[in-house]
N, C-alpha and C positions, 0 to 999 in steps of 0.2 A: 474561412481561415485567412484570408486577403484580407478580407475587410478589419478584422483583430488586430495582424498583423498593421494595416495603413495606422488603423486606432492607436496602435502602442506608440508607432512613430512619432504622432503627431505629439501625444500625450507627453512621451516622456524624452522623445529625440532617439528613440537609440530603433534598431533594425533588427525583429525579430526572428533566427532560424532555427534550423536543425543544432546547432549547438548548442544552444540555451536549453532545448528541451532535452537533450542528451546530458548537460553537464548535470540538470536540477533532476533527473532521474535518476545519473549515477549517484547523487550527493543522497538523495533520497533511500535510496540502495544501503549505501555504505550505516547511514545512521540508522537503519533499521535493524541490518546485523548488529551492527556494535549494542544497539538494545536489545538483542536478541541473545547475544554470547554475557551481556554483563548485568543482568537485571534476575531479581530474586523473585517477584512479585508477577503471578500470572498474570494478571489484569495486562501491568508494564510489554513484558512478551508479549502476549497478544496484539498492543499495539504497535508494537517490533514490528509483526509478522502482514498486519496491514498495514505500514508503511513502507516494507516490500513489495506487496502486493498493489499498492498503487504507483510507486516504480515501475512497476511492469507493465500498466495500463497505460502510464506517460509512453513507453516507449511504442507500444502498439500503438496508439496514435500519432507519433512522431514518425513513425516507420511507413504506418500505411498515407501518411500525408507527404511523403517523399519518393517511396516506390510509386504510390498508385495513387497519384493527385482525385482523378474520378470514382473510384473505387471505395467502397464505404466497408471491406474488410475485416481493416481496423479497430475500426469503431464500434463494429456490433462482436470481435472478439473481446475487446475489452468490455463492454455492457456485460456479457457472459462471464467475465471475469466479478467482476462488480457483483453479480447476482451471485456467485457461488461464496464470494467471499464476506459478502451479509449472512449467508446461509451461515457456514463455517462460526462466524462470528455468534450466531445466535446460539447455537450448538456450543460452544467457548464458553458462554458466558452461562447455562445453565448447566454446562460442568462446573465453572468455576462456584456457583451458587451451591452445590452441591458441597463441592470442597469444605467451602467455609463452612456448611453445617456440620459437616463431622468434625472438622477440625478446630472451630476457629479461627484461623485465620488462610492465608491462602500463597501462604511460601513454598516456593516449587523445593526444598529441601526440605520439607513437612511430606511430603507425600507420597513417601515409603509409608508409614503409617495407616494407610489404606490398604497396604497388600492382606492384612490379617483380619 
């Protein structure tokens, strides 16, 4: 992470820390909700819901590179995150295929329609 860190410097001049990875996770965070509370279209949500979920993988490795510079934690909770959330997503999207076959189309307001 040093060596990335020298790399950005040189690259771009600026000095990379914990805030930078803390601001682009909140910022991350926030546009996921807001696609998550305004979006009609499951596919959309869905990507809501992963771009929460890598929010939270930024901050596990932001966290575990701050607490515990040696300590590799972080990293393999995040990996675990990552893996559950491919899982999740595959599962998502063979619901979602589903959907569209009965329905046509695949509006989260459509899907009352399925309870009969």
């Amino acid at each position: 992470m040093d060596r990335l860190n020298e790399l950005i410097n040189i690259i771009l001049g600026i000095h990379v820390d914990m805030t930078w990875f803390l601001v682009l996770s909140a910022l991350m965070m926030f546009i996921g909700i807001y696609g998550f509370l305004t979006r009609r279209n499951t596919l959309a949500i869905l990507i809501s819901v992963e771009l929460m979920l890598n929010a939270a993988d930024i901050n596990f490795a932001a966290f575990n590179r701050m607490l515990f510079p040696e300590g590799q934690e972080g990293y393999i909770f995040a990996l675990f995150s990552i893996a559950i959330s491919a899982a999740e997503t595959a599962i998502a999207i063979a619901v979602m295929i589903n959907i569209y076959r009965n329905l046509k189309n695949n509006f989260v307001a459509n899907l009352d329609k399925l309870k009969w």
